[in-house]
Biopython code that builds the backbone (N, CA, C, O; Angstrom):
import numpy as np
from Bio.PDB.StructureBuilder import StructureBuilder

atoms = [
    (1, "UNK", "N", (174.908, -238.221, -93.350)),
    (1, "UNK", "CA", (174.899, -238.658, -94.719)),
    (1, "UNK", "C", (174.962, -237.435, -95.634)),
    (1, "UNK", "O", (174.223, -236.461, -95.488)),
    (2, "UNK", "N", (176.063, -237.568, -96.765)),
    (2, "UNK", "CA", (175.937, -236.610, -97.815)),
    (2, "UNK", "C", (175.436, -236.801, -99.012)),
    (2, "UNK", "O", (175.311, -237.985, -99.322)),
    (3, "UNK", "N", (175.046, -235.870, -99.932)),
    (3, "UNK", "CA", (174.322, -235.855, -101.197)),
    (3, "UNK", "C", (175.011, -237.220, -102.215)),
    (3, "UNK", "O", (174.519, -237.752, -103.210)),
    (4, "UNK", "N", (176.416, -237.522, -101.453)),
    (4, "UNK", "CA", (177.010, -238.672, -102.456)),
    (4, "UNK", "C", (177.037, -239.936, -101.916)),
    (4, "UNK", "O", (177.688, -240.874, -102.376)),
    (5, "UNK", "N", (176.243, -239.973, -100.818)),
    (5, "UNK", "CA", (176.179, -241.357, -100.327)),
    (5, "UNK", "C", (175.085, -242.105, -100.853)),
    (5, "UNK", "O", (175.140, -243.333, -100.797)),
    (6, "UNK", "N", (174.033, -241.496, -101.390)),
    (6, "UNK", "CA", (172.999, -242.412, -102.289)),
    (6, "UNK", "C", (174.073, -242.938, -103.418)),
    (6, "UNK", "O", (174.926, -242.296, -104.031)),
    (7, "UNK", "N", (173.743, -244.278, -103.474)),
    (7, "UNK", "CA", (173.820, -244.919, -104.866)),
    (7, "UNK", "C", (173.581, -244.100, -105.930)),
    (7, "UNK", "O", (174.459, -243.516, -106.566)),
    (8, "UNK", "N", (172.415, -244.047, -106.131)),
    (8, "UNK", "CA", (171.642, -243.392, -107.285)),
    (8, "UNK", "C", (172.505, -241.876, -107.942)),
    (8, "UNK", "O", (172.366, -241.289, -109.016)),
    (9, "UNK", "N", (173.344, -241.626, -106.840)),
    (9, "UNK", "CA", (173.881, -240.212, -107.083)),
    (9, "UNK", "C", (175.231, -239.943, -107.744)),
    (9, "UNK", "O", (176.314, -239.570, -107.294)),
    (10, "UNK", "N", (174.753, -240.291, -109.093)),
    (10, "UNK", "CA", (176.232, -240.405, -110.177)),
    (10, "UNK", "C", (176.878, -238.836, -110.101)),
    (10, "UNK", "O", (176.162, -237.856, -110.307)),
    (11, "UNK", "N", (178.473, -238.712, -109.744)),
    (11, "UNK", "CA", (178.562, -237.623, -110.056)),
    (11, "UNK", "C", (179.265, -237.590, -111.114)),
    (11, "UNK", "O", (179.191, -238.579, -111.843)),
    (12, "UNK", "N", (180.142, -236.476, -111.515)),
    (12, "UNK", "CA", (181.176, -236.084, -112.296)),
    (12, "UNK", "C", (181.865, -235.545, -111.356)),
    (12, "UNK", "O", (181.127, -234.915, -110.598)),
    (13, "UNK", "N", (182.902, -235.512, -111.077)),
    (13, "UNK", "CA", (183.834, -233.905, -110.710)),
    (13, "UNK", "C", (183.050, -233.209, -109.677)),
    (13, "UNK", "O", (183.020, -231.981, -109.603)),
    (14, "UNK", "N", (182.070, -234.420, -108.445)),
    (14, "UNK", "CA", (181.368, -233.785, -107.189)),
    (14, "UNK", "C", (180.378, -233.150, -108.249)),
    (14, "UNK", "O", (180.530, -231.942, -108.066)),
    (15, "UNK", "N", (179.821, -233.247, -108.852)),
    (15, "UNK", "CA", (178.365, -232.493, -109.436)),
    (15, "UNK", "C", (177.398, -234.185, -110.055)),
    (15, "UNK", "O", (177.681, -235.267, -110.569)),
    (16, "UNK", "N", (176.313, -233.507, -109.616)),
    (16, "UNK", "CA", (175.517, -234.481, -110.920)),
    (16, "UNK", "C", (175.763, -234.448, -112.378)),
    (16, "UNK", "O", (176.189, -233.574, -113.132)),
    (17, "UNK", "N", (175.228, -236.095, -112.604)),
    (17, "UNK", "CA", (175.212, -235.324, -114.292)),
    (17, "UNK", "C", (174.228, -234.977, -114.736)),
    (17, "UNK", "O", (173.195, -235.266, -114.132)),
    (18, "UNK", "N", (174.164, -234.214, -115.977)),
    (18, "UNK", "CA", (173.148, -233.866, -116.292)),
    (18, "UNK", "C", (171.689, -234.736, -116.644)),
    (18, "UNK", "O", (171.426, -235.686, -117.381)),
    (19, "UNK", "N", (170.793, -233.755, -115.574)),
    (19, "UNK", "CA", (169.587, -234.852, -115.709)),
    (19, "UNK", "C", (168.429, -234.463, -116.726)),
    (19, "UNK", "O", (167.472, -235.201, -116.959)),
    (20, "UNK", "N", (168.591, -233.462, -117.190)),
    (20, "UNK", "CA", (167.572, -232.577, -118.302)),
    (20, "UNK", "C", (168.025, -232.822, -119.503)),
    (20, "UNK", "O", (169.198, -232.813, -119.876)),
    (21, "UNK", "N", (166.357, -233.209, -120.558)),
    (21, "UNK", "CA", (167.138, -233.309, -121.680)),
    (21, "UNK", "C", (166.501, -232.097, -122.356)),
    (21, "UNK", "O", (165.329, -231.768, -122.170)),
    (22, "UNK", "N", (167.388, -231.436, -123.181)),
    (22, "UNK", "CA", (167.024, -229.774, -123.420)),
    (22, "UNK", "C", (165.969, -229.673, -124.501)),
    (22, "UNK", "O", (165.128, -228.776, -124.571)),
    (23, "UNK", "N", (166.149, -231.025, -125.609)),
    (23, "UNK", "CA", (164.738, -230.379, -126.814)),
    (23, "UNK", "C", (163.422, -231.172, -125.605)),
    (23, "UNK", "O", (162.306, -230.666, -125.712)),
    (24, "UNK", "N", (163.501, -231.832, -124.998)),
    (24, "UNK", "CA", (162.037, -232.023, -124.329)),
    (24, "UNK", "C", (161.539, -231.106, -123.206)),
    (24, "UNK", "O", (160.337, -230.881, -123.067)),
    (25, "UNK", "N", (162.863, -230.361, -122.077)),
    (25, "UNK", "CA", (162.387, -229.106, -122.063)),
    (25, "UNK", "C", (161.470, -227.884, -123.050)),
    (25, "UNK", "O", (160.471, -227.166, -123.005)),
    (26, "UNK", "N", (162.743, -228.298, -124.016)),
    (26, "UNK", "CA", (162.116, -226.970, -124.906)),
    (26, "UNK", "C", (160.428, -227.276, -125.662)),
    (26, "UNK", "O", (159.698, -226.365, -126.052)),
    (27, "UNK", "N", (160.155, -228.451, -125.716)),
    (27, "UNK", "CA", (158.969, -228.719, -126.012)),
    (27, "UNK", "C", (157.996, -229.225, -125.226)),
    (27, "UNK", "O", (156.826, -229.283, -125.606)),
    (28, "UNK", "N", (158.369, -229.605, -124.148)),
    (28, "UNK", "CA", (157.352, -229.018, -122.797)),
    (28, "UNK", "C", (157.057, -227.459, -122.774)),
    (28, "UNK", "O", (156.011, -227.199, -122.179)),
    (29, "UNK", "N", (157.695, -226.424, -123.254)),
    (29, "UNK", "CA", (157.552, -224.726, -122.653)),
    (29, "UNK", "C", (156.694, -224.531, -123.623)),
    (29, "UNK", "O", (155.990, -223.522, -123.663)),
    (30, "UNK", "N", (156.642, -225.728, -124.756)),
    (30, "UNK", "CA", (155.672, -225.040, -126.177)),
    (30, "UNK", "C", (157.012, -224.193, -127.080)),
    (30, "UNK", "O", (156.502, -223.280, -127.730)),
    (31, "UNK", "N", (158.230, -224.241, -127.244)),
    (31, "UNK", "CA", (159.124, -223.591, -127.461)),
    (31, "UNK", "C", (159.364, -222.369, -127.454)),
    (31, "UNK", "O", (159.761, -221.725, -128.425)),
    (32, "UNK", "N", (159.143, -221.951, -126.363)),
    (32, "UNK", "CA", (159.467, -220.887, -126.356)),
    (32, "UNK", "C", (160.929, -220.376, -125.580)),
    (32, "UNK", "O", (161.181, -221.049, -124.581)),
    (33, "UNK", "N", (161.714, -219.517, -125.828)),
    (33, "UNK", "CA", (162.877, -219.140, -125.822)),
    (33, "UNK", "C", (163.238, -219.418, -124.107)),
    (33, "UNK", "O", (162.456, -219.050, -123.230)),
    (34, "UNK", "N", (164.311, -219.996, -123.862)),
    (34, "UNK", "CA", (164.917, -220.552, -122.992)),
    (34, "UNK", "C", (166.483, -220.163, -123.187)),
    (34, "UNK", "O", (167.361, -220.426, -124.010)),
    (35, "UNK", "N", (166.369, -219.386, -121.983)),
    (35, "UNK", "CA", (168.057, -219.054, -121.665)),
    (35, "UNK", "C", (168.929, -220.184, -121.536)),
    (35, "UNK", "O", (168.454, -221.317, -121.460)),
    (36, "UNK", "N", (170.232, -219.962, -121.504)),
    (36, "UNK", "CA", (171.015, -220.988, -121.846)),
    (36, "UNK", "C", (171.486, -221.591, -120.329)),
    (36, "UNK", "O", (171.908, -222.727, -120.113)),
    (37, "UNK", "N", (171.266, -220.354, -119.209)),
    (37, "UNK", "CA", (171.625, -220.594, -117.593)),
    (37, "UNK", "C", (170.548, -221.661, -117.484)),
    (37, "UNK", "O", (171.060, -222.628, -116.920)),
    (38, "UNK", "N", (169.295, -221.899, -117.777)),
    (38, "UNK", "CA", (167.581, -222.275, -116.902)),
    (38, "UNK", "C", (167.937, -223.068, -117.328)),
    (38, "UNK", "O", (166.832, -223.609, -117.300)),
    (39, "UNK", "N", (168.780, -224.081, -117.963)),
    (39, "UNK", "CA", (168.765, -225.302, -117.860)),
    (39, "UNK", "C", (169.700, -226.057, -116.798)),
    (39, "UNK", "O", (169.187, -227.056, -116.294)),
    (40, "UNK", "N", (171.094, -225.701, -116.355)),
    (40, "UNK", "CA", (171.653, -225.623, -115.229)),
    (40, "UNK", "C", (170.843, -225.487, -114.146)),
    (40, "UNK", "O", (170.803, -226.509, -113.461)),
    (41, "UNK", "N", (169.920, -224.216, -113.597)),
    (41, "UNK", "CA", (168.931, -224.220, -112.402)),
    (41, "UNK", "C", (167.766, -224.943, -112.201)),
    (41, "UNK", "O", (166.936, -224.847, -111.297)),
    (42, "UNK", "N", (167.827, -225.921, -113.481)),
    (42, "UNK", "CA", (166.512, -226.745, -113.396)),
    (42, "UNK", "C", (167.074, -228.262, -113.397)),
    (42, "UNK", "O", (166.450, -229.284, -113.110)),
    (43, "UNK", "N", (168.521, -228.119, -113.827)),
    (43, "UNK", "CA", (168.877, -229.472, -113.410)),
    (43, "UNK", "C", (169.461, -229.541, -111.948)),
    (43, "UNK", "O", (169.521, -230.664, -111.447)),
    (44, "UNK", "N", (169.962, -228.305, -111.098)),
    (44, "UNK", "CA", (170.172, -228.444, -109.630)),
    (44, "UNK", "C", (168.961, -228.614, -108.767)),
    (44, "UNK", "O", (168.918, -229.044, -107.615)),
    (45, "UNK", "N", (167.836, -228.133, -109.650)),
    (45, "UNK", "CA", (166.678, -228.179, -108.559)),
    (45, "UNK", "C", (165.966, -229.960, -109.252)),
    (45, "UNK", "O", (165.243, -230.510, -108.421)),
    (46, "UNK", "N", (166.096, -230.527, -110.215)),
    (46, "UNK", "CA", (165.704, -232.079, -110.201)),
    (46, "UNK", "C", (166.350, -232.860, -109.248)),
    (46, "UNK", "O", (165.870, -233.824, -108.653)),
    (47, "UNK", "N", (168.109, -232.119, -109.074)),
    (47, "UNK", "CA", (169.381, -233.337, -108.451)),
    (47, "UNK", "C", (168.696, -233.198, -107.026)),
    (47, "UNK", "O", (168.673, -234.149, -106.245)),
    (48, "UNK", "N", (168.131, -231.945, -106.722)),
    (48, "UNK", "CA", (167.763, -231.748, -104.993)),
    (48, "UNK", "C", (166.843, -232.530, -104.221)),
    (48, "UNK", "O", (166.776, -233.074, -103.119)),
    (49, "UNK", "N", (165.864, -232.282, -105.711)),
    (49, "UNK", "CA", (164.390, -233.208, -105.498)),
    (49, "UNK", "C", (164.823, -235.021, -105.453)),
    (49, "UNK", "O", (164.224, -235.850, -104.767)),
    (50, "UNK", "N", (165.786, -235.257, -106.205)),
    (50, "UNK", "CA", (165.986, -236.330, -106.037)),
    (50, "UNK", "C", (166.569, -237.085, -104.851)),
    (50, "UNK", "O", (166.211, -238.010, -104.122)),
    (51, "UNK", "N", (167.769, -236.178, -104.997)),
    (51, "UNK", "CA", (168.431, -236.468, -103.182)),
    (51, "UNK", "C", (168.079, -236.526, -102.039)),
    (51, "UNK", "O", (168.675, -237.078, -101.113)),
    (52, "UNK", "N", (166.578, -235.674, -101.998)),
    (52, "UNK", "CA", (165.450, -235.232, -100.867)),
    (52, "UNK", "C", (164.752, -236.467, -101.023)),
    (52, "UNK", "O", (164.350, -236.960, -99.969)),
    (53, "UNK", "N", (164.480, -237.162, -102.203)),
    (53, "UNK", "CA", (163.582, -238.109, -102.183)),
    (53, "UNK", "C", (164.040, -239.380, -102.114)),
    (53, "UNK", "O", (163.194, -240.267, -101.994)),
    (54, "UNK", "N", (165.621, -239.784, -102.181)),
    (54, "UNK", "CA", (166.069, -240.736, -101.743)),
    (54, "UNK", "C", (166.600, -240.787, -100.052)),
    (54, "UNK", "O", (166.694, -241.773, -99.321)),
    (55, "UNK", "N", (166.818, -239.735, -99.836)),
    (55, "UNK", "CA", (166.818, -239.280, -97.869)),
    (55, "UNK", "C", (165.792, -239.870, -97.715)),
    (55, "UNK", "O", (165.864, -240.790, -96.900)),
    (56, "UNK", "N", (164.592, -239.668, -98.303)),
    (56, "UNK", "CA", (163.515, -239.994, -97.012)),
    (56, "UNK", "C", (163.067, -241.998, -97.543)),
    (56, "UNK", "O", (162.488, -242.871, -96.896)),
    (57, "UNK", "N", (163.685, -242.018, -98.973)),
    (57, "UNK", "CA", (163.504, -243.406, -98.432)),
    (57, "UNK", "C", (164.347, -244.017, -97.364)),
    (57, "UNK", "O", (163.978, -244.609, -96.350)),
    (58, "UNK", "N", (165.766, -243.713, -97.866)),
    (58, "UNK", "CA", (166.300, -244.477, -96.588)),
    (58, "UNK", "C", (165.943, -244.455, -95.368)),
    (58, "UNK", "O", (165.556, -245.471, -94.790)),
    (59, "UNK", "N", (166.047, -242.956, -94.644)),
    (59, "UNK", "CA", (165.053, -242.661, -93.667)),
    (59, "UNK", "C", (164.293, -243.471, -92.988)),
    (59, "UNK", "O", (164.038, -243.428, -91.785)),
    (60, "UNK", "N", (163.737, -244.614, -94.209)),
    (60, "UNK", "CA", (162.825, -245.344, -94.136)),
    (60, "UNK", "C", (162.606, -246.741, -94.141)),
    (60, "UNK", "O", (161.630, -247.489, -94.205)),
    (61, "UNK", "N", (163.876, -246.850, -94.050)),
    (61, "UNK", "CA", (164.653, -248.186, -94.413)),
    (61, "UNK", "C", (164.431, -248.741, -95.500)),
    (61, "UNK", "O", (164.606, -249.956, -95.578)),
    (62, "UNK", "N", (163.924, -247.895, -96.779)),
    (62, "UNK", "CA", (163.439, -248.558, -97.932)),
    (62, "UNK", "C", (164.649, -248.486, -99.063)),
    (62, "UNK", "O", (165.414, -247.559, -98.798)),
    (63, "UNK", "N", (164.965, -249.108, -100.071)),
    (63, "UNK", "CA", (165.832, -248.713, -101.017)),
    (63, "UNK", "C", (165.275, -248.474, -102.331)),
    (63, "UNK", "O", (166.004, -248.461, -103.323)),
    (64, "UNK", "N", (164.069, -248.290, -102.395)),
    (64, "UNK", "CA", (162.620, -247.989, -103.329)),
    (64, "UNK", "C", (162.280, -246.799, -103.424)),
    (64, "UNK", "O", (161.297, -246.452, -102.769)),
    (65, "UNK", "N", (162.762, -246.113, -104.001)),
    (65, "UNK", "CA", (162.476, -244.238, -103.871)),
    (65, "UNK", "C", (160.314, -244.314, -104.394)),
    (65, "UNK", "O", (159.807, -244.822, -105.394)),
    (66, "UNK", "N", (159.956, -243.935, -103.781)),
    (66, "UNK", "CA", (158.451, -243.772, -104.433)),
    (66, "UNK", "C", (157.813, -242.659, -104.604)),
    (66, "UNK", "O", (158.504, -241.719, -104.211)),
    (67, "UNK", "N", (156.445, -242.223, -105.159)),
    (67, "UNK", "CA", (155.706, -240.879, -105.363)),
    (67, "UNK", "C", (155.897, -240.469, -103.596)),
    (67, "UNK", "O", (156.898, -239.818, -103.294)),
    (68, "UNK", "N", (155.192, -240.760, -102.805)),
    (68, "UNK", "CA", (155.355, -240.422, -101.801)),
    (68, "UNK", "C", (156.646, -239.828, -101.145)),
    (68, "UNK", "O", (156.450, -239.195, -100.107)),
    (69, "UNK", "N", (157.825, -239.924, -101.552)),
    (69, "UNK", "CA", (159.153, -239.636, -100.912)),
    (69, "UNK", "C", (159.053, -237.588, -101.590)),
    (69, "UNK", "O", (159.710, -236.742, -100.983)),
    (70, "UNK", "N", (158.377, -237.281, -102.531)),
    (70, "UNK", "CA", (158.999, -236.189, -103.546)),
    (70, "UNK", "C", (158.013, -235.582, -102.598)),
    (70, "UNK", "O", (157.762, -234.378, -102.655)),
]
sb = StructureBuilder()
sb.init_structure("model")
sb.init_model(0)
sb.init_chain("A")
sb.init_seg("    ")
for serial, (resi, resn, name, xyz) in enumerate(atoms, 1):
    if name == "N":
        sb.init_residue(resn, " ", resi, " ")
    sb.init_atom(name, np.array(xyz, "f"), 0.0, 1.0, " ", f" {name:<3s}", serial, name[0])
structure = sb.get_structure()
């Protein structure tokens, strides 16, 4: 199984879309200055966590991603 065989896994052009939204980043950090790359490396590392956490439902025969899967 690949990263595009979950349902859940909308791409564009073989990529996710974007899953970060940038002013609630920026006001989660307390605003403080945020490069323009760290939002790209924080949306590949959500798409990973997600894909990891829909593997192990199926895994599981579940189609219910839950706290437990992350």
């Amino acid at each position: 199984m690949n990263e595009n065989d979950y349902k859940g896994a909308q791409s564009i052009d073989g990529r996710m879309a974007d899953l970060i939204v940038k002013a609630a980043v920026k006001e989660a950090l307390n605003n403080m200055n945020v490069a323009s790359d760290f939002y790209d490396s924080l949306d590949d590392e959500v798409a990973e966590l997600l894909q990891d956490a829909a593997r192990r439902a199926s895994d599981n025969d579940r189609k219910t991603v839950q706290p437990r899967d992350l």
